[in-house]
C-alpha positions as CSV (number, residue, x, y, z in Angstrom):
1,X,18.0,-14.5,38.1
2,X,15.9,-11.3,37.9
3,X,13.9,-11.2,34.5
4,X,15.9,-8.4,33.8
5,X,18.7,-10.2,33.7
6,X,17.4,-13.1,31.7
7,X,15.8,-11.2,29.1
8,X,19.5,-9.2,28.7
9,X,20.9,-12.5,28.9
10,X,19.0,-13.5,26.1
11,X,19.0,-10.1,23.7
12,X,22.8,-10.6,23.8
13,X,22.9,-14.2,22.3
14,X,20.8,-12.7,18.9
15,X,22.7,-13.2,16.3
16,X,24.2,-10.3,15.1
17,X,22.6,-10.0,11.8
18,X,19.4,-11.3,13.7
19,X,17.0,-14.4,12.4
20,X,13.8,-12.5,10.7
21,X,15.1,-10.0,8.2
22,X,12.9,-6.6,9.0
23,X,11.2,-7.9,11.6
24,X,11.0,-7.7,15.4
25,X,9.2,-9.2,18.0
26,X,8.2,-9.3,21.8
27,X,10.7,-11.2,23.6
28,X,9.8,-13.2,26.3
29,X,11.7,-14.6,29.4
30,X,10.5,-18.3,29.6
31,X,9.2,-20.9,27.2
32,X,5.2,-21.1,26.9
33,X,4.2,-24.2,28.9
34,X,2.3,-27.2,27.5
35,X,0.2,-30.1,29.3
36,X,1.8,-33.0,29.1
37,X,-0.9,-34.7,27.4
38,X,-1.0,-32.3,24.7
39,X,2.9,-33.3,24.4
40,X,2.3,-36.7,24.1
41,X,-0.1,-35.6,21.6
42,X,2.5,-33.5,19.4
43,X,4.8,-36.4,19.7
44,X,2.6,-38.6,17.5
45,X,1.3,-36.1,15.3
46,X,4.4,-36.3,13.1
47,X,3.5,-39.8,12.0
48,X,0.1,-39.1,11.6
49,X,1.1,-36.0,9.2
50,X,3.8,-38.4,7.2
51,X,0.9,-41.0,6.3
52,X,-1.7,-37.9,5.4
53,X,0.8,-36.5,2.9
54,X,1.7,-40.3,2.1
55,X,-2.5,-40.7,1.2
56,X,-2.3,-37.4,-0.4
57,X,-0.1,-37.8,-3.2
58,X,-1.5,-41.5,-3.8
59,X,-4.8,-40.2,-4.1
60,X,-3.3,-37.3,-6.3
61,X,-1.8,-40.3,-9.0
62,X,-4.4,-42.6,-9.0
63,X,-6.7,-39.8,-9.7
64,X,-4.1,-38.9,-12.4
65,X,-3.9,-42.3,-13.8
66,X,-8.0,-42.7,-13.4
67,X,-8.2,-45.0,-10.4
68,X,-9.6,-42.2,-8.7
69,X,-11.8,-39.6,-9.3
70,X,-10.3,-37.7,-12.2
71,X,-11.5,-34.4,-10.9
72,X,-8.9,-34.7,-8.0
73,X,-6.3,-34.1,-9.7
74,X,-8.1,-31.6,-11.7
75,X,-9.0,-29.6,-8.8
76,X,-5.1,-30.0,-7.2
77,X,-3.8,-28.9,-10.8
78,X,-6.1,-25.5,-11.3
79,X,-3.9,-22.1,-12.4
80,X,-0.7,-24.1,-12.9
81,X,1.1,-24.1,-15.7
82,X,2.3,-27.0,-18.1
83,X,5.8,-27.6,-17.1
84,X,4.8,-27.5,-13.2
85,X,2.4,-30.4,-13.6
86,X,4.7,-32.5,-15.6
87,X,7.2,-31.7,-12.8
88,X,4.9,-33.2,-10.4
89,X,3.7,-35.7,-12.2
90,X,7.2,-37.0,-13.4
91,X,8.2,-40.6,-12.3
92,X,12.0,-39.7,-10.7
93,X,9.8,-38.4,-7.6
94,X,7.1,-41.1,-7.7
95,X,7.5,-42.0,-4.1
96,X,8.9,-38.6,-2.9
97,X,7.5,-36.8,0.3
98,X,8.1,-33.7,2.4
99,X,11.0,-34.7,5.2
100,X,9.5,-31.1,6.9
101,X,6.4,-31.1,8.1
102,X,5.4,-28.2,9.8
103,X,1.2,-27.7,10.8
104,X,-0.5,-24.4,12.2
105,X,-2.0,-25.6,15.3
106,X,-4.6,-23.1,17.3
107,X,-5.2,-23.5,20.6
108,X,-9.4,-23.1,20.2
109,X,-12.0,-22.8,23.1
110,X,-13.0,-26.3,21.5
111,X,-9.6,-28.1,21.8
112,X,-6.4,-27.5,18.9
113,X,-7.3,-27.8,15.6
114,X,-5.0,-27.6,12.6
115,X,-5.7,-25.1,10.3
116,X,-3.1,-25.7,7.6
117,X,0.1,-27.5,6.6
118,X,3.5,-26.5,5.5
119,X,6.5,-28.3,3.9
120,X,8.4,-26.0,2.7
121,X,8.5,-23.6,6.3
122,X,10.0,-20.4,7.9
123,X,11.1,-20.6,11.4
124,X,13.1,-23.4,11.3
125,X,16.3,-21.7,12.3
126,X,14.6,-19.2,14.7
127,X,13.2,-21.9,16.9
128,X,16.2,-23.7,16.7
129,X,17.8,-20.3,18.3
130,X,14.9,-20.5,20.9
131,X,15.5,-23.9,21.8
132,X,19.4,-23.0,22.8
133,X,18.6,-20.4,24.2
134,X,15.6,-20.9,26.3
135,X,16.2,-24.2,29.1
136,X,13.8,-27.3,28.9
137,X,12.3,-26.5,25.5
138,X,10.7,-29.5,24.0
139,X,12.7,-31.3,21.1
140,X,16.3,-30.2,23.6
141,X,18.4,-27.9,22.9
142,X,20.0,-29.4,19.7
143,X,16.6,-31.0,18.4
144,X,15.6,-28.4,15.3
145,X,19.7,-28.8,14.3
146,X,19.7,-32.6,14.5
147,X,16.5,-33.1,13.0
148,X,16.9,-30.6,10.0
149,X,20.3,-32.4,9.3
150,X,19.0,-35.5,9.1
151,X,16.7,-35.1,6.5
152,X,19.6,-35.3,4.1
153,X,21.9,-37.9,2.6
154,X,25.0,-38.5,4.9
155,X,27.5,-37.7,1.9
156,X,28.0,-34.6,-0.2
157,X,27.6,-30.7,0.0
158,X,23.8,-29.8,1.8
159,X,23.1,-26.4,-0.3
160,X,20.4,-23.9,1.3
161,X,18.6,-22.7,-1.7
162,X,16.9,-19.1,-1.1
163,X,14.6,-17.0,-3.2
164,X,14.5,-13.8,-3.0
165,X,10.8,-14.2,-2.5
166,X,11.8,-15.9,0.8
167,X,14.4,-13.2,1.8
168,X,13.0,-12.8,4.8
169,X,13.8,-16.0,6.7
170,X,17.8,-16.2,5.1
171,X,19.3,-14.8,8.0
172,X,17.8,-18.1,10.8
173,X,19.1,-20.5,7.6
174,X,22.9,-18.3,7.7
175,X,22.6,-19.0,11.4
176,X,21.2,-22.9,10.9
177,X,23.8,-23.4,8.5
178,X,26.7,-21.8,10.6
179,X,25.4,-24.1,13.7
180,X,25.9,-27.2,11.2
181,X,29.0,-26.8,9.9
182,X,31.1,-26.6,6.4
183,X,28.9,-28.8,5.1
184,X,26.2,-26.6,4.7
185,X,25.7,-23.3,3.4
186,X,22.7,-21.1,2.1
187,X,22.9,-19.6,-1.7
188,X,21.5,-17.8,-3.9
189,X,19.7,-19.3,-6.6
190,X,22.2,-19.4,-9.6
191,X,25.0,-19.6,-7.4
192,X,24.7,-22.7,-5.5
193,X,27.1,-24.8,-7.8
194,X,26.0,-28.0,-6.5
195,X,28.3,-31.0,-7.4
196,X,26.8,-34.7,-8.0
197,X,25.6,-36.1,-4.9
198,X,24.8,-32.7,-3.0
199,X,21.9,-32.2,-1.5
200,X,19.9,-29.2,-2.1
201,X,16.9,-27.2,0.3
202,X,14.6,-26.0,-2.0
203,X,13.3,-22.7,0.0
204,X,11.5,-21.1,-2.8
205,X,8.0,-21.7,-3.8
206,X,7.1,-23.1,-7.1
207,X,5.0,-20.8,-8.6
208,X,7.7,-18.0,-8.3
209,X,10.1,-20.8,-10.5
210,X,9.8,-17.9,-13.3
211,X,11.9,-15.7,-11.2
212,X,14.5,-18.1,-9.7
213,X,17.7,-18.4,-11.8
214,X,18.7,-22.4,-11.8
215,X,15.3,-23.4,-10.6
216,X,14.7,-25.6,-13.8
217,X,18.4,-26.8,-13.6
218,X,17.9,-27.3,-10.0
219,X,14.4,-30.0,-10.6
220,X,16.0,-31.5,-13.5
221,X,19.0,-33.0,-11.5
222,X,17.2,-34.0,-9.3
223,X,15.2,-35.7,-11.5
224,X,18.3,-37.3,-12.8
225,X,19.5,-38.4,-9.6
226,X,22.1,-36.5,-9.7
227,X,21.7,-34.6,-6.3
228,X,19.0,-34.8,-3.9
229,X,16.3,-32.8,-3.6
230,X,13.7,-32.0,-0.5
231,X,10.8,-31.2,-0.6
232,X,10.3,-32.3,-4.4
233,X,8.1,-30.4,-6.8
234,X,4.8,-31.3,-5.8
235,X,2.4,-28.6,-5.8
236,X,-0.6,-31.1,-4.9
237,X,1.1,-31.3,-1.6
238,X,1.6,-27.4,-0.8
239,X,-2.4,-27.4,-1.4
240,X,-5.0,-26.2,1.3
241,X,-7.8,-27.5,-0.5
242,X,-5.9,-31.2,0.8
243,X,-8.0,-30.7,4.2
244,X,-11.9,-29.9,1.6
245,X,-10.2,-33.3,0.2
246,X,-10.2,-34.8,3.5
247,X,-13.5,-34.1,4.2
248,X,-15.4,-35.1,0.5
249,X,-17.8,-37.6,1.5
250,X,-16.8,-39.8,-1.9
251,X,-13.1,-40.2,-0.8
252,X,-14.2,-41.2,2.6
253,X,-13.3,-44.9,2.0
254,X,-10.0,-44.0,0.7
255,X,-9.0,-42.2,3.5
256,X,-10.2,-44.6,5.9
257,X,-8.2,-47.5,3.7
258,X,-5.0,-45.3,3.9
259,X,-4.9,-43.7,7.1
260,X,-6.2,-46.9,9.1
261,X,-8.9,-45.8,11.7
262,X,-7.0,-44.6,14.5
263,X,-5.7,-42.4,12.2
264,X,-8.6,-41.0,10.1
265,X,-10.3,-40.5,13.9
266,X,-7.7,-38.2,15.4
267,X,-8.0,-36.5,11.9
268,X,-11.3,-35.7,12.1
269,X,-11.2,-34.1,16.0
270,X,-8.8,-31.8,14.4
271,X,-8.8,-30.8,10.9
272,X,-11.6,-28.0,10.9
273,X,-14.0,-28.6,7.8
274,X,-12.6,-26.9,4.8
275,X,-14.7,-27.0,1.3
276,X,-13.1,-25.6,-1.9
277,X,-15.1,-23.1,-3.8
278,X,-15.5,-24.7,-7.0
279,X,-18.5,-22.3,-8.8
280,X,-19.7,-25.4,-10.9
281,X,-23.6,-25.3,-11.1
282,X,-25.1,-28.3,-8.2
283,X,-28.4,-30.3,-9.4
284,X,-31.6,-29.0,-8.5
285,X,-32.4,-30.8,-5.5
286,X,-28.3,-30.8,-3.8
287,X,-26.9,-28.7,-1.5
288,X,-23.6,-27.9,0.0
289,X,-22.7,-30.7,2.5
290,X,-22.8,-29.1,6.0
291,X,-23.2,-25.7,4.9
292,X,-27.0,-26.7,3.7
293,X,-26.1,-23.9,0.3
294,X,-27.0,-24.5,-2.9
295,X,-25.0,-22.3,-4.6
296,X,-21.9,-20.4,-3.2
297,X,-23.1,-16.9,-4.1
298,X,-25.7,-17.5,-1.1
299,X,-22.7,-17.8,0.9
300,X,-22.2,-13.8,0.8
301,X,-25.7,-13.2,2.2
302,X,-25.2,-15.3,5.4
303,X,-25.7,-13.2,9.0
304,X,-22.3,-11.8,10.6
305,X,-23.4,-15.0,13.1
306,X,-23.3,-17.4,10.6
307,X,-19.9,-16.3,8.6
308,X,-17.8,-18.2,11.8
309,X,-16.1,-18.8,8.5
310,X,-12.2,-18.2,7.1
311,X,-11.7,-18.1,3.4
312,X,-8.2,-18.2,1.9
313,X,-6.1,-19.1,-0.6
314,X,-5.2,-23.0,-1.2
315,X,-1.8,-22.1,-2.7
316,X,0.4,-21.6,-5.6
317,X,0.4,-17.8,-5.3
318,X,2.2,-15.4,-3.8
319,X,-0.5,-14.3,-1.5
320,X,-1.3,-17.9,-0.1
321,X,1.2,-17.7,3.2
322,X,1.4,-15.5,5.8
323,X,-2.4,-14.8,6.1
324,X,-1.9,-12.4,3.2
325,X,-5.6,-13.9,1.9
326,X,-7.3,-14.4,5.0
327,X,-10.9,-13.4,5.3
328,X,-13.0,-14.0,8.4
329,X,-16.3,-13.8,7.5
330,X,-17.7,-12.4,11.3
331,X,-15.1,-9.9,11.4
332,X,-16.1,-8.5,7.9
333,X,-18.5,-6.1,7.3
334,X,-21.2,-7.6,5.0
335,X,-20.1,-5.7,1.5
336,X,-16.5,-6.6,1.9
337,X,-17.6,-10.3,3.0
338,X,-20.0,-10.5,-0.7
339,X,-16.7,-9.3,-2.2
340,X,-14.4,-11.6,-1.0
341,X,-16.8,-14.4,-1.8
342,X,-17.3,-13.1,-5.3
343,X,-13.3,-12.7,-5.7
344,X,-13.5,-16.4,-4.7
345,X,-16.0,-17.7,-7.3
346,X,-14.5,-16.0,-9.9
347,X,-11.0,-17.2,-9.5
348,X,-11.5,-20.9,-9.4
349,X,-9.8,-21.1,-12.9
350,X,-6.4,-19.9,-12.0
351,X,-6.2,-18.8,-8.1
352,X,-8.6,-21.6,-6.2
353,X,-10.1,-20.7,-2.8
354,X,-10.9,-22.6,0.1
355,X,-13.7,-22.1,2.9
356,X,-12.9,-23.2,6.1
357,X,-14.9,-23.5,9.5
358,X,-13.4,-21.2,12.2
359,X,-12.5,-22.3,15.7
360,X,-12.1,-19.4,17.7
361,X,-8.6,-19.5,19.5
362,X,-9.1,-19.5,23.3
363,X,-7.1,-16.6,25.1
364,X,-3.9,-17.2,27.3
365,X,-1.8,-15.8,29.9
366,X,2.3,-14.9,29.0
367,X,4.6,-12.0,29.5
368,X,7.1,-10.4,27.3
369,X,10.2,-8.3,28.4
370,X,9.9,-4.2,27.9
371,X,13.5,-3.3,27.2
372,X,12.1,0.3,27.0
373,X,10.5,0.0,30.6
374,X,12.7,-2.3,32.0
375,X,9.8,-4.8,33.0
376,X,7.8,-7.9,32.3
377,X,4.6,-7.4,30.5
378,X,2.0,-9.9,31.1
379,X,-0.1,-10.4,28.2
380,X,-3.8,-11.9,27.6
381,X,-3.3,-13.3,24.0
382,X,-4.1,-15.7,21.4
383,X,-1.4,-18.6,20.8
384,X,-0.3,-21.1,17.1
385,X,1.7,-23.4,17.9
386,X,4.3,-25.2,14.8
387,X,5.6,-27.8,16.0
388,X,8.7,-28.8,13.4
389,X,8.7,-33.0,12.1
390,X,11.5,-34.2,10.3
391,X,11.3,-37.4,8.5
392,X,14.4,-39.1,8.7
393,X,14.8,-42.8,6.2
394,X,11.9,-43.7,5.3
395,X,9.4,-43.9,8.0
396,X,11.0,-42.0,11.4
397,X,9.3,-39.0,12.3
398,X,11.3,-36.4,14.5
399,X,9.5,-33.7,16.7
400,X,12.8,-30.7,16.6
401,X,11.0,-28.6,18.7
402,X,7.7,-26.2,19.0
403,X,7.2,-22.3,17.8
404,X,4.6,-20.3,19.8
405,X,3.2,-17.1,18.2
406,X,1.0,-15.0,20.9
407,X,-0.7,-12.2,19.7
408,X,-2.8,-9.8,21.5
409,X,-6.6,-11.0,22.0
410,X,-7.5,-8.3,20.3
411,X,-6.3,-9.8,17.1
412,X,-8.3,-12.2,14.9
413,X,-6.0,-13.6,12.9
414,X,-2.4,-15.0,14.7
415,X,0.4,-14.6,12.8
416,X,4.2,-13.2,13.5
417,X,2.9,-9.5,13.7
418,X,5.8,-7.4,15.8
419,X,3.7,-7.2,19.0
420,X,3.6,-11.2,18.9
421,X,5.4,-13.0,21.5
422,X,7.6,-15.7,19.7
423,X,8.7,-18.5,22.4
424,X,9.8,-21.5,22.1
425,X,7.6,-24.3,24.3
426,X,8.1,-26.5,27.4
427,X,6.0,-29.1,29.0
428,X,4.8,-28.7,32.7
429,X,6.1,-30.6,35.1
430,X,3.2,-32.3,37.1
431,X,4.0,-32.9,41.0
């Protein structure tokens, strides 16, 4: 088949009301092709993931109930409120964990290297429409359906709770849902009418619970037992500063206890180093591990060589997805850089800030379809990969499939821009 043909092919299977409400993107005619290594390599990352969030939220109680450090939790519970801490920190979802895992995974001139994670993600139905559509995508043609599915209890209703502060990604959960069956719809918070034993989907972040009719009604049934809930109310685990945690020398022998060695070593190959900006004064004779500072207002006066550095947001705000905060420090000139560190330091209070080391991505070759032209456009570009886990019971970890986002080399930061190629991804086949 000619690429024309494919890429028409394709077009015409878009759902009608499409998957990514006011966006577009470049559309290519064949999935972006992985080494089979680096498959096998996605294929155990899910578990790995399951027991870092598992570590996570122990380390997060014991530091609440003092067997850890106490200024843990104090660092994970900064700028939120009251009733959101209690939330988390209430007994009904003790042993509760994300059953979506999805990490940001850059393809670096050093390796891949996860920059962040998400549990509460878009794209799940769009790559499950890329993995229909598109032939030998990795997790099948049915794996982001199956595996989303079974994240929830066999019985009841499976409601698809979305806030209008995640608008954007209802129309690939209308076409998820419609691809599952009667048994699962997507509402509107204050409409969803769940009935004892439904599950719900929480897709609505919990520092915009203000805004979301039901939200409170929603969390305390689930509290109750009355339905199910994923993911539960756990800010600590929707936190970027979980990688700075990862990396603090004086929780080095937790980790190592909870992640067991094999672990805690594939970790550390690819979780960038990531500090949190905390402003609090350091003894004379200290400095910033790895960043040999002594104070982080001396972080604004390094050289544009030295800032191969990303600050961002750790979460619970508004601005903390999407690479709405992103700064990279070499790609800034030097007053806007001083600002964005100030912003930083000032802010620990109520909007915490991580620094993170930047791995440049490493460019690659794929083509996109010009409907305009008529023709394939190949494309030097920078590439994120998400694969999608689903935890299924207690322990089994399910790779559904893999999102690539390509942008243009020319862009610094990758995200799903409208001249982005979004393809799902294969493995190549080695003779």
């Amino acid at each position: 088949m000619q690429a024309a043909d494919q890429a028409k092919a394709i077009r015409d299977q878009l759902p009608p009301d499409g998957l990514f409400a006011g966006h577009e993107w470049r559309m290519p005619v064949e999935p972006f092709p992985l080494e089979e290594k680096f498959v096998r390599d996605l294929k155990q990352l899910g578990r790995v993931l399951h027991q870092f969030y598992h570590a996570a939220d122990l380390l997060y109680r014991h530091s609440v109930a003092g067997k850890q450090p106490t200024w843990v939790a104090e660092w994970l519970e900064r700028g939120k409120p009251d009733n959101v801490i209690q939330r988390q920190r209430d007994e009904a979802f003790k042993t509760a964990l994300p059953r979506v895992i999805r990490p940001d995974i850059l393809l670096t001139q050093n390796g891949w290297h996860i920059t962040e994670l998400d549990s509460v993600p878009g794209g799940i139905g769009l790559t499950g429409w890329l993995n229909a559509t598109y032939p030998n995508a990795l997790g099948g043609c049915s794996g982001m359906k199956e595996g989303f599915a079974g994240i929830f209890a066999k019985n009841g209703s499976v409601h698809l709770v979305v806030s209008e502060e995640s608008a954007t990604y209802r129309p690939e959960m209308e076409w998820l849902a419609k691809q599952l069956g009667e048994r699962f719809s997507v509402r509107s918070p204050g409409e969803s009418h769940l009935a004892d034993g439904d599950s719900a989907y929480r897709f609505f972040e919990l520092f915009d619970l203000p805004n979301i009719p039901e939200a409170d009604a929603i969390l305390d049934r689930a509290a109750t037992g009355d339905i199910h809930l994923t993911a539960p109310p756990k800010t600590h685990l929707e936190e970027k500063m979980l990688f700075a945690l990862f990396w603090n020398r004086n929780l080095r022998d937790f980790w190592q206890r909870e992640l067991g060695g094999k672990f805690m070593n594939l970790l550390e190959k690819v979780i960038p180093k990531t500090w949190l900006i905390d402003p609090a004064p350091l003894p004379p004779h200290a400095a910033i591990p790895r960043l040999e500072l002594t104070d982080w207002r001396q972080l604004a006066d390094l050289s544009q060589k030295d800032r191969q550095l990303i600050l961002k947001l750790s979460g619970f705000n508004e601005r903390a997805w999407g690479a709405r905060s992103v700064r990279l420090g070499a790609d800034l000139p030097r007053d806007e850089w001083a600002a964005a560190v100030q912003e930083a330091i000032d802010h620990f209070d109520t909007t915490p800030w991580i620094l993170q080391r930047y791995e440049k991505p490493r460019t690659v070759q794929h083509g996109w379809f010009d409907f305009n032209q008529n023709e394939l456009i190949p494309m030097t570009g920078r590439a994120r990969l998400c694969p999608y886990y689903f935890v299924h019971g207690e322990q089994e970890v399910k790779l559904g499939g893999v999102l690539a986002t390509i942008c243009p080399a020319n862009k610094k930061i990758i995200h799903g821009m409208k001249d982005a190629i979004l393809a799902p991804c294969s493995m190549v086949e080695r003779d």
